[in-house]
C-alpha positions in Angstrom: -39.2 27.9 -10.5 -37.7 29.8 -13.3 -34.3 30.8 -12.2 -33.6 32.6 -14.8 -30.5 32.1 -16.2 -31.2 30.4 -19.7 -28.4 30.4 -21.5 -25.7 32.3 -19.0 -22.4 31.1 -19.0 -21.3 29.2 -15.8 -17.8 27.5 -14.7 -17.7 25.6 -12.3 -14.5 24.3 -10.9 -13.4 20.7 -9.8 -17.0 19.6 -11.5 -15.9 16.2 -12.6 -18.0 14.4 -9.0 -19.3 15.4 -5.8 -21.1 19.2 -4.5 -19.3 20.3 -8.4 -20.9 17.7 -10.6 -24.2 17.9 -8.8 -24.1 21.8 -9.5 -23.2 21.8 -13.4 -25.7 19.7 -13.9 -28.3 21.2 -12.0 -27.6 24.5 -14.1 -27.6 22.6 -17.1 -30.7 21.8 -16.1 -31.7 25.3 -15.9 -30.4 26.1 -19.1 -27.6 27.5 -18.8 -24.6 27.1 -20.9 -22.0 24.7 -18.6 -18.4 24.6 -18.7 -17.1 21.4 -16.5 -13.8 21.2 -15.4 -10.9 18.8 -13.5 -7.8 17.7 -13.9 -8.4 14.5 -15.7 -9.3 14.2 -19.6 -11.3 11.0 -18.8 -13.1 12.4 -15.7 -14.2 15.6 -17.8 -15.2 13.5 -20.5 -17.0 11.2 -18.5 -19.0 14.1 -16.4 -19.7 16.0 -19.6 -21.2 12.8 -21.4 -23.3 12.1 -18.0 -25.0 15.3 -18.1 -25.9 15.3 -21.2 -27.3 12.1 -20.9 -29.1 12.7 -17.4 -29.9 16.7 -18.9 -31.1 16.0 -22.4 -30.0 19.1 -24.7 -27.7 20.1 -22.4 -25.3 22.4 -23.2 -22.1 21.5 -22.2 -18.5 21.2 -22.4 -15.1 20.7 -20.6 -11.9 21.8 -19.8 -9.0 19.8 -18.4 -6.9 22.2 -15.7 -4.7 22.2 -12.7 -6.0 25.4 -10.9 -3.2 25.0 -8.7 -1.0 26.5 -11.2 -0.9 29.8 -12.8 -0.3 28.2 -15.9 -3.5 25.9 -15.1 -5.2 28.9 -14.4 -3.9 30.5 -18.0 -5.3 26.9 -19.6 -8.7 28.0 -18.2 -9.0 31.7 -19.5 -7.9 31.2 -22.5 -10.5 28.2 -23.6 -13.2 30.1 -21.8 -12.7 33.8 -21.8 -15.7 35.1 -20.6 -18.1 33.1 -18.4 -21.4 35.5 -16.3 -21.2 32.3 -13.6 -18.1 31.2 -11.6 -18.6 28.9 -8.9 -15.0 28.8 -7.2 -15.4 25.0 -6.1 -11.8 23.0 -6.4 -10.6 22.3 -3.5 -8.9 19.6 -2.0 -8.8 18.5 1.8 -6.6 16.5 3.9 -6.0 15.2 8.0 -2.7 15.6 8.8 -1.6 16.1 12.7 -0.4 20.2 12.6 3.2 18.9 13.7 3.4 17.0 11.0 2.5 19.7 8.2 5.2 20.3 5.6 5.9 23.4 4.1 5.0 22.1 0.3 0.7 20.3 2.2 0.7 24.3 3.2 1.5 25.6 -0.1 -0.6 23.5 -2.0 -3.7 23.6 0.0 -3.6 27.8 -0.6 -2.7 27.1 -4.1 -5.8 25.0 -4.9 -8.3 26.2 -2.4 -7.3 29.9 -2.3 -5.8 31.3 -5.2 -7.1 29.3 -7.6 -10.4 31.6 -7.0 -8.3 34.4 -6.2 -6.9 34.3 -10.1 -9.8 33.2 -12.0 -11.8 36.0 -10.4 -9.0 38.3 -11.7 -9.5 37.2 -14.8 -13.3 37.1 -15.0 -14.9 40.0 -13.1 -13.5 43.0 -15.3 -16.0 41.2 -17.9 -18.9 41.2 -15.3 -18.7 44.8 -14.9 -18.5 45.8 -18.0 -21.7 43.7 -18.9 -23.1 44.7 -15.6 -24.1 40.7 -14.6 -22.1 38.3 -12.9 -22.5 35.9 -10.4 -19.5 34.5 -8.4 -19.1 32.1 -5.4 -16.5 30.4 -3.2 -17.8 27.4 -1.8 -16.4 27.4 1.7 -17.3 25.2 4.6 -18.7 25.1 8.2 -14.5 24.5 8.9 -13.8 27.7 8.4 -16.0 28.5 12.0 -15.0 25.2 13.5 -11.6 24.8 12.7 -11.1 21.1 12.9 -7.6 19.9 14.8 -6.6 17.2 12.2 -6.9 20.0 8.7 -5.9 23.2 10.0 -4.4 24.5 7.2 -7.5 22.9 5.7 -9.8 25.4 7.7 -7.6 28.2 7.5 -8.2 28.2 3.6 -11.9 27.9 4.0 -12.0 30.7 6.7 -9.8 32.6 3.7 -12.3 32.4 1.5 -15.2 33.8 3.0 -12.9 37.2 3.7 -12.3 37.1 -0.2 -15.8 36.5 -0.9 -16.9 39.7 1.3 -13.8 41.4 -0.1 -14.7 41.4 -3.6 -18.6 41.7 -2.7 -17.5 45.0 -1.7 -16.3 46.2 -5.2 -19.3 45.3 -6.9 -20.9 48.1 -5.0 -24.0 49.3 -7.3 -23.7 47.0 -10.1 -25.1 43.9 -11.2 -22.3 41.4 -9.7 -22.8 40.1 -6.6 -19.9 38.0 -4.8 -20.8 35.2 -2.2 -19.6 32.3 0.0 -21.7 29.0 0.6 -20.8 27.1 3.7 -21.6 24.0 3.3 -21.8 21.0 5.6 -20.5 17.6 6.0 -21.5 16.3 2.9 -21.5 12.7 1.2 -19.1 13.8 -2.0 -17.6 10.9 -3.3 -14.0 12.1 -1.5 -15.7 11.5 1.9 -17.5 8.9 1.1 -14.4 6.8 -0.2 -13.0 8.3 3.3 -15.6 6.7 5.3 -15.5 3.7 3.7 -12.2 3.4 3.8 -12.6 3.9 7.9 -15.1 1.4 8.2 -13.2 -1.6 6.3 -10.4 -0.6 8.5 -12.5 -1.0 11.9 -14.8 -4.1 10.4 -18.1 -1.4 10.1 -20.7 -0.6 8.0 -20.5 3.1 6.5 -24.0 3.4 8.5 -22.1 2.6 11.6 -19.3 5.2 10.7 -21.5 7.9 10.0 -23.7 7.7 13.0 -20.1 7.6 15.0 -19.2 10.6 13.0 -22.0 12.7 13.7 -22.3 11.8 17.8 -18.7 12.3 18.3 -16.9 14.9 15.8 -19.9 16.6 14.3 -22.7 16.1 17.5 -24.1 20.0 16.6 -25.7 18.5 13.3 -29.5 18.9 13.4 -29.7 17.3 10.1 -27.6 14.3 11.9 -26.8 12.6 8.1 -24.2 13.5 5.6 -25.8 16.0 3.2 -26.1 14.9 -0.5 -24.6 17.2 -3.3 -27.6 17.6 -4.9 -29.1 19.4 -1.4 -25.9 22.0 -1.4 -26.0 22.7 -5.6 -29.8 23.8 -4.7 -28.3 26.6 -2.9 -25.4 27.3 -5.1 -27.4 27.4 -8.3 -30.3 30.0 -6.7 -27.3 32.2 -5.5 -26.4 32.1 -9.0 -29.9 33.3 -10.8 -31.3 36.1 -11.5 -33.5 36.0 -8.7 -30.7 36.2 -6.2 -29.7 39.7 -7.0 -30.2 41.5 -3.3 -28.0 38.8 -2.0 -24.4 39.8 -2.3 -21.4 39.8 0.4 -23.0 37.1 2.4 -21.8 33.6 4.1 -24.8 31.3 3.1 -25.2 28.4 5.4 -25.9 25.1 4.2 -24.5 23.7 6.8 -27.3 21.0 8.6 -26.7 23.5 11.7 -23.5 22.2 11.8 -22.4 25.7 13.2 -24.6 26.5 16.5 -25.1 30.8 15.8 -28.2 32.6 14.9 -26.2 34.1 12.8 
């Protein structure tokens, strides 16, 4: 399927691994023009030089940022002024018991998960109207229904995101912008991964053991009842980025493995 966006501009954020690696490429792969980004010089040069092998003629490119800062932000805009694709994907996640959150775990989850997409969309969107095309996502998570007890400021940023998502949906009204959220499911990025493994040296298991623990205990609603790959959430993201996806604006796309348990 021709998705149509040959040669569109599209950002995503935190695309150095995991659900935002598996996304640039898979729009390099459609053609568009891919901007990669993290905080690292050699994990942006090493994702940029892995889709272009994997994505031969790939057009690509990267830009090192804290999008936890303003000034990180600022980096951003100024390298890449204009983009018609911004996947809001940085985030960062952590368990710690609610008691035992400090003022500073609050204030930098909102900074990195929240306004990080709160200011690049600032920047960005004027741009999209004015062309009257633009495509923007936050990628959120089946947390933000389900807050889990050991990240509630965790869930509470996710939850944020799909009001800002419906929010700016709402200003787009009768142009060619659409604004969405994508909530996606436990999912084998190589943050959880590196958790998991980590959990199962610690108890003497096999990550097969962990995750079959995992999804009879904490996640037992999972129809899929497997972590989800990247690749299987970037299919999602990138349609809801094309051309084709232009009736679909101000919604909360599940891809989820039924995680959540509502028709709706």
């Amino acid at each position: 399927m021709d998705l149509k966006i040959t040669n569109k501009v599209a950002l995503v954020t935190g695309s150095t691994q995991g659900i935002g690696f598996a996304s640039a490429k898979l729009f390099a792969k459609e053609g568009a023009e891919v901007i990669v980004n993290g905080r690292s010089q050699g994990k942006v040069d090493s994702a940029v030089e892995k889709i272009k092998v994997e994505v031969p003629g790939a057009k690509v490119s990267g830009v090192v940022a804290n999008l936890e800062t303003v000034e990180g932000c600022e980096i951003l805009t100024t390298t890449v002024p204009k983009v018609d694709i911004l996947i809001n994907n940085v985030g960062i996640f952590e368990p710690v018991d609610f008691l035992e959150i400090t003022e500073d775990q609050w204030l930098e989850m909102f900074n990195v998960n929240i306004m990080s997409g709160v200011r690049l969309t600032q920047h960005y969107l004027p741009a999209m109207f004015e062309k009257d095309w633009g495509r923007i996502e936050f990628i959120s998570s089946e947390s933000a229904y389900q807050i889990p007890q050991e990240m509630i400021h965790y869930g509470m940023t996710k939850t944020a995101q799909i009001s800002l998502a419906r929010g700016i949906a709402e200003t787009t009204k009768g142009t060619g912008v659409t604004c969405n959220s994508i909530i996606v499911g436990p999912t084998s990025s190589e943050g959880v991964t590196d958790f998991i493994e980590n959990l199962a040296k610690a108890n003497d298991q096999t990550f097969q053991e962990v995750e079959k623990e995992f999804f009879q205990s904490i996640r037992p609603t999972s129809l899929l009842q497997r972590f989800s790959t990247s690749e299987e959430i970037a299919n999602l993201i990138v349609y809801t980025a094309s051309t084709l996806a232009s009736a679909t604006n101000g919604a909360a796309l599940r891809v989820d493995a039924g995680v959540v348990r509502a028709a709706v």
